[in-house]
LUMLUMDREN-2810 file (N, C-alpha, C; in Angstrom, 1 decimal):
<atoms>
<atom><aa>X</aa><ch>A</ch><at>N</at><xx>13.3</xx><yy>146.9</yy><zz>78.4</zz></atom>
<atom><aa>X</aa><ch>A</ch><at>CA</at><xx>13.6</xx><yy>147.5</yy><zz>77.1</zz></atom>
<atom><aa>X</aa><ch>A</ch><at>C</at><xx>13.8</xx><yy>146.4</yy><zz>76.0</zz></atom>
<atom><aa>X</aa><ch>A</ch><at>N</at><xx>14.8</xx><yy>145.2</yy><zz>76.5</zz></atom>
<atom><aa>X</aa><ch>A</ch><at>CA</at><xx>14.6</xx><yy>144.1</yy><zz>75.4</zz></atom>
<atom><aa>X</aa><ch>A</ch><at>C</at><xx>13.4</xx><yy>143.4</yy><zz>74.5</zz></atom>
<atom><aa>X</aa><ch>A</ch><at>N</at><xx>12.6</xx><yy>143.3</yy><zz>76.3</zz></atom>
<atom><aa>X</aa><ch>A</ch><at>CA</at><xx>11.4</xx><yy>143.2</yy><zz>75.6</zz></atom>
<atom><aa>X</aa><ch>A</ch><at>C</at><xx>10.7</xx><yy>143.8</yy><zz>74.5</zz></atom>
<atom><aa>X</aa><ch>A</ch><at>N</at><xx>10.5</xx><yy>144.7</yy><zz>74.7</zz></atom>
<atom><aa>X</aa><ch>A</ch><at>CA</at><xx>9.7</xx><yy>145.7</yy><zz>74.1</zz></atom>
<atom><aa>X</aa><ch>A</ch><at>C</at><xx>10.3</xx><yy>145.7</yy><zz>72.5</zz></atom>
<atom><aa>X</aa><ch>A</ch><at>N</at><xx>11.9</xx><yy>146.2</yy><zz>72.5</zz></atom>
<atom><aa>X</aa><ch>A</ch><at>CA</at><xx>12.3</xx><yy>146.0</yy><zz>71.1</zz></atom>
<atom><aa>X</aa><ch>A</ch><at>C</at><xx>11.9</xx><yy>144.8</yy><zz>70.8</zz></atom>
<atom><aa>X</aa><ch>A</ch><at>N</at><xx>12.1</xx><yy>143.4</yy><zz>71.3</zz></atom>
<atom><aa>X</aa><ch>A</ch><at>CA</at><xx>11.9</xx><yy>142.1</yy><zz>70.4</zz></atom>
<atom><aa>X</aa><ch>A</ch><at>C</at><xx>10.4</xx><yy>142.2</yy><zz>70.0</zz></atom>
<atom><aa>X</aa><ch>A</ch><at>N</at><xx>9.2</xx><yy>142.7</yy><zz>70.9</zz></atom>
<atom><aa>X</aa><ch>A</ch><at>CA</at><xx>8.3</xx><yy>142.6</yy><zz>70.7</zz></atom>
<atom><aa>X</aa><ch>A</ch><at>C</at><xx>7.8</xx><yy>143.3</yy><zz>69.3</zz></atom>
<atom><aa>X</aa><ch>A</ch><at>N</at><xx>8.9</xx><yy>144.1</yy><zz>68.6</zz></atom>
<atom><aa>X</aa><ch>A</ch><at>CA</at><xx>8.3</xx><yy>144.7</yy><zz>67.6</zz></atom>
<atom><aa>X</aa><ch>A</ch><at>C</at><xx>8.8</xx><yy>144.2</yy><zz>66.5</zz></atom>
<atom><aa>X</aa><ch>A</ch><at>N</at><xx>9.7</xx><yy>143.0</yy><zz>66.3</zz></atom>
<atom><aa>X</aa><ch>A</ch><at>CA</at><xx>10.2</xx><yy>142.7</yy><zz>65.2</zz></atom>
<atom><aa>X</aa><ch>A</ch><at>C</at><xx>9.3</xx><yy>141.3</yy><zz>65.2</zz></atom>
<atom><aa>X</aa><ch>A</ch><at>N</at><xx>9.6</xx><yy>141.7</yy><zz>63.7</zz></atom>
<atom><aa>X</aa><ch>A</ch><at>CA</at><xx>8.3</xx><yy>140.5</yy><zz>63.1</zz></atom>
<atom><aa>X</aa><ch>A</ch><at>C</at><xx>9.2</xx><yy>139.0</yy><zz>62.4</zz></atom>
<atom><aa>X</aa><ch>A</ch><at>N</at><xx>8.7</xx><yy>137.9</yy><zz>63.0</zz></atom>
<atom><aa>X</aa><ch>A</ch><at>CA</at><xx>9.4</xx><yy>136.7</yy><zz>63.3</zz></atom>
<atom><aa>X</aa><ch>A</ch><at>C</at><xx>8.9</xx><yy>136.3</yy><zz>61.8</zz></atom>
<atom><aa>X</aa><ch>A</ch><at>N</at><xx>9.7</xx><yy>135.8</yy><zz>61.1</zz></atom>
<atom><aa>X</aa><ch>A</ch><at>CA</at><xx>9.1</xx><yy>134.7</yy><zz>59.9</zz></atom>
<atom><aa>X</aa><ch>A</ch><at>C</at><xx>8.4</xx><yy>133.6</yy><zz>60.3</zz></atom>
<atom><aa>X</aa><ch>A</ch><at>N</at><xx>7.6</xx><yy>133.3</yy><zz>59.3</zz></atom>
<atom><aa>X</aa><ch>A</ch><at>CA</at><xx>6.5</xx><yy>132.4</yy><zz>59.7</zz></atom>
<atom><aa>X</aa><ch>A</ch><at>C</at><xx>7.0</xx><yy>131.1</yy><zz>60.0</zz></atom>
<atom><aa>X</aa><ch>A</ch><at>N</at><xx>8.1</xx><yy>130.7</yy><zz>59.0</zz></atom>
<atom><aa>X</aa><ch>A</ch><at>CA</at><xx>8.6</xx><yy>129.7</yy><zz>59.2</zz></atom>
<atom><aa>X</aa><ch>A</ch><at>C</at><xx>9.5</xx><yy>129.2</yy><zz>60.2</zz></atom>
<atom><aa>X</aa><ch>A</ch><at>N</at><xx>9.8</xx><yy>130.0</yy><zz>61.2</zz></atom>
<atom><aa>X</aa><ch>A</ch><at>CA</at><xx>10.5</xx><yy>129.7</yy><zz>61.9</zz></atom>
<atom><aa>X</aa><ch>A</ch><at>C</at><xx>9.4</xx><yy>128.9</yy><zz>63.0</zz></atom>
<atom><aa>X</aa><ch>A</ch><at>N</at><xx>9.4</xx><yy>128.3</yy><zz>64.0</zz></atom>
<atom><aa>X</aa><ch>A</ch><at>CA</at><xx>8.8</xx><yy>127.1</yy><zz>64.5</zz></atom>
<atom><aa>X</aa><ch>A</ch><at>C</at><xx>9.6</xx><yy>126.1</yy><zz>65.7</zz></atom>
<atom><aa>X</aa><ch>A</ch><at>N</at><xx>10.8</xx><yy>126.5</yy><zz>65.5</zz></atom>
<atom><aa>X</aa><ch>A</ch><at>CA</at><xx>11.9</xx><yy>126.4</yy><zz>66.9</zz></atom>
<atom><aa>X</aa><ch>A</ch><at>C</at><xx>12.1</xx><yy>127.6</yy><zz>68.0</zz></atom>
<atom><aa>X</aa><ch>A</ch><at>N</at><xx>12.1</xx><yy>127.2</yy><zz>69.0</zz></atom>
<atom><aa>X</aa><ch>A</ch><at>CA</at><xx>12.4</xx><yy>127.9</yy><zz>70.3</zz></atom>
<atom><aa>X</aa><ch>A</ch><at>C</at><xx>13.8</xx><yy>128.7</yy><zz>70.1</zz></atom>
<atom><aa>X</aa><ch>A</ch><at>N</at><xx>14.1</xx><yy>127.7</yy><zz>69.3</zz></atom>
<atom><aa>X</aa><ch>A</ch><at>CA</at><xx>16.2</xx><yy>128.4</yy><zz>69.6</zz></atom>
<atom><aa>X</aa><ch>A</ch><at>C</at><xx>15.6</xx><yy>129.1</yy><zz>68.4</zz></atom>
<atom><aa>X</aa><ch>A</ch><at>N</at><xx>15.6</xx><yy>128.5</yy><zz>67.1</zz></atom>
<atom><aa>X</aa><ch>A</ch><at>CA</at><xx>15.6</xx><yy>129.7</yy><zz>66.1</zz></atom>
<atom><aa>X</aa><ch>A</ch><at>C</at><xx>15.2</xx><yy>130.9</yy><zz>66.2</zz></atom>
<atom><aa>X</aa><ch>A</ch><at>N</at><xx>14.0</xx><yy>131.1</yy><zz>67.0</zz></atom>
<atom><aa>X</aa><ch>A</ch><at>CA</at><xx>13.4</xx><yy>132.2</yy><zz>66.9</zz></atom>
<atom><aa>X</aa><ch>A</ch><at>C</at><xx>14.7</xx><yy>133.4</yy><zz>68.4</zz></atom>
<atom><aa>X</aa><ch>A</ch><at>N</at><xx>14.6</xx><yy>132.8</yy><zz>68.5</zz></atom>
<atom><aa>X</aa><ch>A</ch><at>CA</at><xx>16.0</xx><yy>133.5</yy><zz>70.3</zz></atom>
<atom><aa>X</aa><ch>A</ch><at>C</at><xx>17.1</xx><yy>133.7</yy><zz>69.4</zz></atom>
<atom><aa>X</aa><ch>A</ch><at>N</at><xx>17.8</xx><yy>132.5</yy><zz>68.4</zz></atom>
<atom><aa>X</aa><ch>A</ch><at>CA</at><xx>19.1</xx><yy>133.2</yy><zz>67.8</zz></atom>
<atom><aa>X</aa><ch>A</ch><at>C</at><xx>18.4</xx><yy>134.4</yy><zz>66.5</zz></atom>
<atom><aa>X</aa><ch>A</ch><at>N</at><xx>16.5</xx><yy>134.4</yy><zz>66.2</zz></atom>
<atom><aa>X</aa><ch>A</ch><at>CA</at><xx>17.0</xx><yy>135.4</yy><zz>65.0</zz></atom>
<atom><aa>X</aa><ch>A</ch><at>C</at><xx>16.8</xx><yy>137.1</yy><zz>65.7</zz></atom>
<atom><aa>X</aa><ch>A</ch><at>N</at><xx>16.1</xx><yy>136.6</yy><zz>66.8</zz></atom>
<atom><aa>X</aa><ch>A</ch><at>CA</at><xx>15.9</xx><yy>138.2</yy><zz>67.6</zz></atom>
<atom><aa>X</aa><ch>A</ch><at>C</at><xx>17.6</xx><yy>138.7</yy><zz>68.3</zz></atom>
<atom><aa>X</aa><ch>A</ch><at>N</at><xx>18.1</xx><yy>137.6</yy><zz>68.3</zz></atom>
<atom><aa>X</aa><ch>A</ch><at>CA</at><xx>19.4</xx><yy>138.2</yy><zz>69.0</zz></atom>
<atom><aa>X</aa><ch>A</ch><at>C</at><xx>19.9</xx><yy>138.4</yy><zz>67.8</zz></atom>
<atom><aa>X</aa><ch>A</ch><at>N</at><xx>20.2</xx><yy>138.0</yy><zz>66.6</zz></atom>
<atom><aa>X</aa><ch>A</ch><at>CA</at><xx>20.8</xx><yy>138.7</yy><zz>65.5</zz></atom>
<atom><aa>X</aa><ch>A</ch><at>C</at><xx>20.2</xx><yy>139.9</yy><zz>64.9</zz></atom>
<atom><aa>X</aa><ch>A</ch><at>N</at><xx>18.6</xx><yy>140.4</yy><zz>65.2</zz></atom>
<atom><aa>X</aa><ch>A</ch><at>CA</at><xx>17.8</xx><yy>140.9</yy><zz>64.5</zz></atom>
<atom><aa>X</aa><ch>A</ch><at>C</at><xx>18.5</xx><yy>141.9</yy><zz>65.5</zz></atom>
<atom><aa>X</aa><ch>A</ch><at>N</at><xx>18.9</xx><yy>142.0</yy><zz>66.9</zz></atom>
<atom><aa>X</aa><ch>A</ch><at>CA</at><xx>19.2</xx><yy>143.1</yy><zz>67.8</zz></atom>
<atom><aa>X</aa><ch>A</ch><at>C</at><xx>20.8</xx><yy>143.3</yy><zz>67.3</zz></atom>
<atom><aa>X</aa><ch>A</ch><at>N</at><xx>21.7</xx><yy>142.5</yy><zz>67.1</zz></atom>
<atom><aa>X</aa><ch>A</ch><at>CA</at><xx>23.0</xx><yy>142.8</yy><zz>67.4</zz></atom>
<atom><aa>X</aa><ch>A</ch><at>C</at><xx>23.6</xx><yy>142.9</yy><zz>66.5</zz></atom>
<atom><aa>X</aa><ch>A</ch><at>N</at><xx>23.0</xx><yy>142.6</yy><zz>64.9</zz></atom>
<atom><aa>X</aa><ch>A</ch><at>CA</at><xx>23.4</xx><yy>142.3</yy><zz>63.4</zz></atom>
<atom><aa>X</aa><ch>A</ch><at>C</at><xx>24.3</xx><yy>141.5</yy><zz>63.2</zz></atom>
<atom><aa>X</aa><ch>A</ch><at>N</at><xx>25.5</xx><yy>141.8</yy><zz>62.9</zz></atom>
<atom><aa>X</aa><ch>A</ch><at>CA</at><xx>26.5</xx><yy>140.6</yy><zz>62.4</zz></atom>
<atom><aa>X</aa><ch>A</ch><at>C</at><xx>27.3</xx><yy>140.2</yy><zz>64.1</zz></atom>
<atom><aa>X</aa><ch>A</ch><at>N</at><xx>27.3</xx><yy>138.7</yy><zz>64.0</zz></atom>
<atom><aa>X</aa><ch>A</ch><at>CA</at><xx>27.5</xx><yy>138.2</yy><zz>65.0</zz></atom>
<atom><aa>X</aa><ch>A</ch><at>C</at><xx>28.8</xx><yy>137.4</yy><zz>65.1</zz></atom>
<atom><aa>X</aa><ch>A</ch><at>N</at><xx>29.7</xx><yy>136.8</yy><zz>65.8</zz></atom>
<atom><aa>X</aa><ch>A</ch><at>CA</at><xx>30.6</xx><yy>135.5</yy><zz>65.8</zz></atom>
<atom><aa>X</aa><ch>A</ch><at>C</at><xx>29.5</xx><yy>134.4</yy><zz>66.4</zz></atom>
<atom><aa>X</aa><ch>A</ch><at>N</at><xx>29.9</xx><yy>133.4</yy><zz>66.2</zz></atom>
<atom><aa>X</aa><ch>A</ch><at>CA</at><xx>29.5</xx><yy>132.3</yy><zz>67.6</zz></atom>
<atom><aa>X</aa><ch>A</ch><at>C</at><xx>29.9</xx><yy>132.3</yy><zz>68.6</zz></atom>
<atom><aa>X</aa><ch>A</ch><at>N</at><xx>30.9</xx><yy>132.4</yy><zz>69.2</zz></atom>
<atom><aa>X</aa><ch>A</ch><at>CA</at><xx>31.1</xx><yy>133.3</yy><zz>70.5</zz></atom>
<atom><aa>X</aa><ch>A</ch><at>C</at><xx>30.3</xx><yy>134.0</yy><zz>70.8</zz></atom>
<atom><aa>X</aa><ch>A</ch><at>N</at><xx>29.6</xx><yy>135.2</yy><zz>70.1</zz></atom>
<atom><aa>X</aa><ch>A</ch><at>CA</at><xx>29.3</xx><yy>136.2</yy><zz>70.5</zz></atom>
<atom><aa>X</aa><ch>A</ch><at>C</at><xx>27.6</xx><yy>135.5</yy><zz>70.9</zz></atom>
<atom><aa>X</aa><ch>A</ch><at>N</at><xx>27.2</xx><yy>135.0</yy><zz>70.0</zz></atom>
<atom><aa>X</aa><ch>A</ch><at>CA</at><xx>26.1</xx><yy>134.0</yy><zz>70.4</zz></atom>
<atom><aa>X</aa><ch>A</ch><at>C</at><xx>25.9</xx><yy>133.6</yy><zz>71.2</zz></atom>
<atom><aa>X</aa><ch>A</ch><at>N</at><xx>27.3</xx><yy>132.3</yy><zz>71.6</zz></atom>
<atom><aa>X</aa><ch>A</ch><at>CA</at><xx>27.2</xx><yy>131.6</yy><zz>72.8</zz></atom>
<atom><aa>X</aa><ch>A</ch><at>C</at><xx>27.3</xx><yy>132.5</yy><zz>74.2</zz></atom>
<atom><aa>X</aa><ch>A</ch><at>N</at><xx>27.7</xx><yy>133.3</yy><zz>74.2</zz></atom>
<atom><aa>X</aa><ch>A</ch><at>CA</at><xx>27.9</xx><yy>134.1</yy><zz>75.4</zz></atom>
<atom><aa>X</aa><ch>A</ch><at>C</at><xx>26.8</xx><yy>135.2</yy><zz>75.7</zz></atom>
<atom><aa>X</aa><ch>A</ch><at>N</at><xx>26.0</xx><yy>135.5</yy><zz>74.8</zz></atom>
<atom><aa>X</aa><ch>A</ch><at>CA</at><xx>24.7</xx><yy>136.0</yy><zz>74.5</zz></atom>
<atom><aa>X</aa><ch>A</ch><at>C</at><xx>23.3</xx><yy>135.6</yy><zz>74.7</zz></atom>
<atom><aa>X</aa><ch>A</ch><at>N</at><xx>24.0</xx><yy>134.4</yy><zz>74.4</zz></atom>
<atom><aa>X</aa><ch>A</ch><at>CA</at><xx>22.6</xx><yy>133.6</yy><zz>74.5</zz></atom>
<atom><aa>X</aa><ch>A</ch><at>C</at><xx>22.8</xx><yy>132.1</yy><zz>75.7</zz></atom>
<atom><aa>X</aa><ch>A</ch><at>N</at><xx>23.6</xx><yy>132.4</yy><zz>76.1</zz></atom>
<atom><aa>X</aa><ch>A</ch><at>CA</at><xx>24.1</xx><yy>130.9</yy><zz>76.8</zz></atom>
<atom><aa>X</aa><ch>A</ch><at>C</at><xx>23.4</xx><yy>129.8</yy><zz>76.4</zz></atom>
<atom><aa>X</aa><ch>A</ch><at>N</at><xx>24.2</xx><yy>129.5</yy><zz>75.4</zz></atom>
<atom><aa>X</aa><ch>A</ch><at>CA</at><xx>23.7</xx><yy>128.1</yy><zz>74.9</zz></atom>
<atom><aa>X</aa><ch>A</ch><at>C</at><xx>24.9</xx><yy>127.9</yy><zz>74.1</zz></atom>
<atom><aa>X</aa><ch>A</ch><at>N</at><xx>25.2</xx><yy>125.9</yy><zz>74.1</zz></atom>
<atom><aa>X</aa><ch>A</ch><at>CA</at><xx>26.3</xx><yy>125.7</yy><zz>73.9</zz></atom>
<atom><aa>X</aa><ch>A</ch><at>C</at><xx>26.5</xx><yy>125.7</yy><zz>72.3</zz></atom>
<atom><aa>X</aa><ch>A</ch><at>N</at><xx>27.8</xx><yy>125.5</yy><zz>71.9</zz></atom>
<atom><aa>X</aa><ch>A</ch><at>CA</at><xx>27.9</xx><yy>126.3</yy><zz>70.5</zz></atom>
<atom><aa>X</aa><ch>A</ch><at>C</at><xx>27.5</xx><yy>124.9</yy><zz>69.7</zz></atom>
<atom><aa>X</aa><ch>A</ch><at>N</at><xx>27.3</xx><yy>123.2</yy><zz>69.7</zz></atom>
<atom><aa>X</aa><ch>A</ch><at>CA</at><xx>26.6</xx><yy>122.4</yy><zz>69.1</zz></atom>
<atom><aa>X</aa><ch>A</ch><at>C</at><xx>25.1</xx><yy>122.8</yy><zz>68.8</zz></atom>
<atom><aa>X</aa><ch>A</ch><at>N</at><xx>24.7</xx><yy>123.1</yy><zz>69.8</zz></atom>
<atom><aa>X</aa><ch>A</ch><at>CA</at><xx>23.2</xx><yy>123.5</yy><zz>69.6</zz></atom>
<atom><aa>X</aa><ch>A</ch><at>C</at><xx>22.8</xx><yy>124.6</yy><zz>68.6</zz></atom>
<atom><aa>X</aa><ch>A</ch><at>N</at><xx>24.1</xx><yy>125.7</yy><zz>68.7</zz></atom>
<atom><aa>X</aa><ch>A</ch><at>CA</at><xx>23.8</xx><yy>127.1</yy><zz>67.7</zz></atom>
<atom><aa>X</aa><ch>A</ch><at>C</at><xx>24.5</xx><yy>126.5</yy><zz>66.3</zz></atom>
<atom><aa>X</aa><ch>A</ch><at>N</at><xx>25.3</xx><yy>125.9</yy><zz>66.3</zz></atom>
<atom><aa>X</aa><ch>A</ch><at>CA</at><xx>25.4</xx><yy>125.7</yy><zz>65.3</zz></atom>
<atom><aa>X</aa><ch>A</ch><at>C</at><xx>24.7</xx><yy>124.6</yy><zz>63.8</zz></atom>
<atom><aa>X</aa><ch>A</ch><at>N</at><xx>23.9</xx><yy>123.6</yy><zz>64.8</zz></atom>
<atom><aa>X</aa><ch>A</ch><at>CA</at><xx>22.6</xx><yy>123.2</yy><zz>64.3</zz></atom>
<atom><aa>X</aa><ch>A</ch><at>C</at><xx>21.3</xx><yy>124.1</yy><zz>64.3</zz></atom>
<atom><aa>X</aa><ch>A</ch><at>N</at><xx>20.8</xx><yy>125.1</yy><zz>65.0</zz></atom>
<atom><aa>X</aa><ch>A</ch><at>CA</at><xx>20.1</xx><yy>126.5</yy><zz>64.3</zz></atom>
<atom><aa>X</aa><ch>A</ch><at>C</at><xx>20.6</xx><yy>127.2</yy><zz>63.2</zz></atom>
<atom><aa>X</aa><ch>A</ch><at>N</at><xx>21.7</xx><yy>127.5</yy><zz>63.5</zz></atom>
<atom><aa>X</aa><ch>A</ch><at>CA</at><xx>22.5</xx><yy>128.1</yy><zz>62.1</zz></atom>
<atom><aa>X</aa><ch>A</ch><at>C</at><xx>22.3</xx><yy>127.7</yy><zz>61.2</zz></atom>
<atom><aa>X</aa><ch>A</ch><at>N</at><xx>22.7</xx><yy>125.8</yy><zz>61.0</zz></atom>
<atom><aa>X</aa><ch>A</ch><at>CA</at><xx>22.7</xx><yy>125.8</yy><zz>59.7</zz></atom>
<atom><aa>X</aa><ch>A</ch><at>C</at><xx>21.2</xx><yy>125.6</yy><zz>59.2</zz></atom>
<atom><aa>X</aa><ch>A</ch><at>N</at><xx>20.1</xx><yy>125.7</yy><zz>59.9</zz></atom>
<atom><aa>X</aa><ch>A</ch><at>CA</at><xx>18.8</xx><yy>125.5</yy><zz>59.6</zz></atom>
<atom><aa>X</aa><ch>A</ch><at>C</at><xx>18.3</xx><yy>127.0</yy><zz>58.9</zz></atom>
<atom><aa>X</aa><ch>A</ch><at>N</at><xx>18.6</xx><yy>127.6</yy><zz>59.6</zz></atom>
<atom><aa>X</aa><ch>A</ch><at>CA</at><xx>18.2</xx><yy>129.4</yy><zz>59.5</zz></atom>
<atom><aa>X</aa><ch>A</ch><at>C</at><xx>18.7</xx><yy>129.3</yy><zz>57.8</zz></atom>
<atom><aa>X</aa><ch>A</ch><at>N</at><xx>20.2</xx><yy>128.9</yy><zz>58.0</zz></atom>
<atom><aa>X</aa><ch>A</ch><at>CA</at><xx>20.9</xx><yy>129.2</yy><zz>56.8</zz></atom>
<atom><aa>X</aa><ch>A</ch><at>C</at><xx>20.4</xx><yy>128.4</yy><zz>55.2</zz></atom>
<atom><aa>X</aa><ch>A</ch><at>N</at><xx>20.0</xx><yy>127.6</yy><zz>55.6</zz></atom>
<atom><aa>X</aa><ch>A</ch><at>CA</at><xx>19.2</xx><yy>126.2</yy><zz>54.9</zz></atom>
<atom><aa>X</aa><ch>A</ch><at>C</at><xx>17.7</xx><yy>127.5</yy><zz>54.4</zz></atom>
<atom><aa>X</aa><ch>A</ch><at>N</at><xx>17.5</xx><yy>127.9</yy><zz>55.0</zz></atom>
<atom><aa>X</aa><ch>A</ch><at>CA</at><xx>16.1</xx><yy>129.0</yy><zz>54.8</zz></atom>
<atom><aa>X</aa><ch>A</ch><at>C</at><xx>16.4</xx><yy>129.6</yy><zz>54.3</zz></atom>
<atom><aa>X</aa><ch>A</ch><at>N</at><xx>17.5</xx><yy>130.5</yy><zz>54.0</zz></atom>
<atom><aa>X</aa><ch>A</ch><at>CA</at><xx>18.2</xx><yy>131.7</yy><zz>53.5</zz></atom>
<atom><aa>X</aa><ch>A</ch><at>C</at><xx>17.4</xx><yy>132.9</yy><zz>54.4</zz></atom>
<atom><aa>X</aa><ch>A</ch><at>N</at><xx>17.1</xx><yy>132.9</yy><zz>55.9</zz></atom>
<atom><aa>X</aa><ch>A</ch><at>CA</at><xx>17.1</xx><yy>133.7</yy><zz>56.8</zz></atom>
<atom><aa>X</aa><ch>A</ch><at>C</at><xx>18.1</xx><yy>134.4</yy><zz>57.5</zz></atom>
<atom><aa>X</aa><ch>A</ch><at>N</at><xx>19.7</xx><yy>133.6</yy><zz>57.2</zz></atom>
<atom><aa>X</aa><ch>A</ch><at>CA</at><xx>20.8</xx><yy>134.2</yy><zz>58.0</zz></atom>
<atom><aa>X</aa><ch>A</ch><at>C</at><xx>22.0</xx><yy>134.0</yy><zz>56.5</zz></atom>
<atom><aa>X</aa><ch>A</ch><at>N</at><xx>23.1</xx><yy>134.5</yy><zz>56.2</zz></atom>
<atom><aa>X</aa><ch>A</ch><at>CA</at><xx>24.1</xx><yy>134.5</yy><zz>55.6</zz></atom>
<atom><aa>X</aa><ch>A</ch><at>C</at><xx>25.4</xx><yy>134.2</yy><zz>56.9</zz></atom>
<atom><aa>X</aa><ch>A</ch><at>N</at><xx>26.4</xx><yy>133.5</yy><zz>56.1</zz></atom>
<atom><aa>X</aa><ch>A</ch><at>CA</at><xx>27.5</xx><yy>133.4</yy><zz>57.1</zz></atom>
<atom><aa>X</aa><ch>A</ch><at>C</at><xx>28.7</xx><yy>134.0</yy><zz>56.4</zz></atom>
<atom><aa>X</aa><ch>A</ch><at>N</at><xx>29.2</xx><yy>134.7</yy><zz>56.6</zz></atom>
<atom><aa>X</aa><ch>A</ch><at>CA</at><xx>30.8</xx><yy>135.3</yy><zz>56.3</zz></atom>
<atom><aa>X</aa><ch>A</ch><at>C</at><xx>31.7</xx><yy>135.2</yy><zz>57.1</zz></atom>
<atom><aa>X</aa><ch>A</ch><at>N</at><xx>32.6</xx><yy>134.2</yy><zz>56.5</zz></atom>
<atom><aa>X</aa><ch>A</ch><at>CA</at><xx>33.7</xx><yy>133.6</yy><zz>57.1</zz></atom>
<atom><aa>X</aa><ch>A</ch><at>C</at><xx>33.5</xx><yy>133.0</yy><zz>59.0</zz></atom>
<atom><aa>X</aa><ch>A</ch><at>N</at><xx>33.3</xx><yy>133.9</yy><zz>59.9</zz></atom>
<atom><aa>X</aa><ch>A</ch><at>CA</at><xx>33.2</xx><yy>132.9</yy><zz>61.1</zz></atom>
<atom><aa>X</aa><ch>A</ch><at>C</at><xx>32.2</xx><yy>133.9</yy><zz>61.7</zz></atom>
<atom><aa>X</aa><ch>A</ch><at>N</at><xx>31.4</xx><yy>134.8</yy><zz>60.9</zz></atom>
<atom><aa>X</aa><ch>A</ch><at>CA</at><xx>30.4</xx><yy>136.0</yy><zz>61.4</zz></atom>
<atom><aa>X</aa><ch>A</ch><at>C</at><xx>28.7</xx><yy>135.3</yy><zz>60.5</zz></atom>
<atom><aa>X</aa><ch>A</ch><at>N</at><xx>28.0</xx><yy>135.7</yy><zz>61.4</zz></atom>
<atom><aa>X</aa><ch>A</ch><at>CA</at><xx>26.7</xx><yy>135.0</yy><zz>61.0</zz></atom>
<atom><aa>X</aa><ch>A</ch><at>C</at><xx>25.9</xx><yy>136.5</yy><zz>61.0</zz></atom>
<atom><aa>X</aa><ch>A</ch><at>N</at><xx>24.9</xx><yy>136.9</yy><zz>59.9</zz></atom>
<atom><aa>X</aa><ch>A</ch><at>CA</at><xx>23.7</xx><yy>137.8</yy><zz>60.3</zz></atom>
<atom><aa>X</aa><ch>A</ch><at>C</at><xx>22.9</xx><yy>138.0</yy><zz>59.5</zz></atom>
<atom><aa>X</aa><ch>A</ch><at>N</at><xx>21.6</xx><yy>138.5</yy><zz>59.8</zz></atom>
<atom><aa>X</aa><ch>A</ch><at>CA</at><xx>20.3</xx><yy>138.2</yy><zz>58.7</zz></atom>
<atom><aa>X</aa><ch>A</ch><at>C</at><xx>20.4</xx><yy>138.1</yy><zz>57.7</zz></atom>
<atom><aa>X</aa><ch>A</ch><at>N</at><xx>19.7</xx><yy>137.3</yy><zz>56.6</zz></atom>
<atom><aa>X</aa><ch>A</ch><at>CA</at><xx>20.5</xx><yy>137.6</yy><zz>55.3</zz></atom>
<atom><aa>X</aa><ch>A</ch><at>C</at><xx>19.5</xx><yy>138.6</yy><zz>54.7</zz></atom>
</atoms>
């Protein structure tokens, strides 16, 4: 079923990282996120998400509100 949903959301072009594209389908599925909720989501450690973050966010692909991350 994950499949299937991720298979229908359409990735921006620019994205071109392995992680980025994994943290924006997991945000594109769960909307507004913590990092916690990431790391535990995604098992990956929270230095690594937090250098996707600020890349996504660098794009204006994600917004961050206070310690919650989600599409922008």
């Amino acid at each position: 079923m994950i499949a299937e949903t991720a298979s229908q959301i359409a990735l921006p072009g620019e994205l071109e990282s392995p992680r980025a594209k994994l943290v924006y389908l997991f945000l594109s599925m769960n909307g507004t996120v913590t990092i916690n909720e990431l790391q535990n989501g995604l098992d990956m450690k929270k230095i690594s998400l937090y250098s996707v973050l600020k890349c996504l966010e660098k794009q204006n692909l994600i917004s961050k509100n206070g310690d919650s991350y989600a599409l922008a």
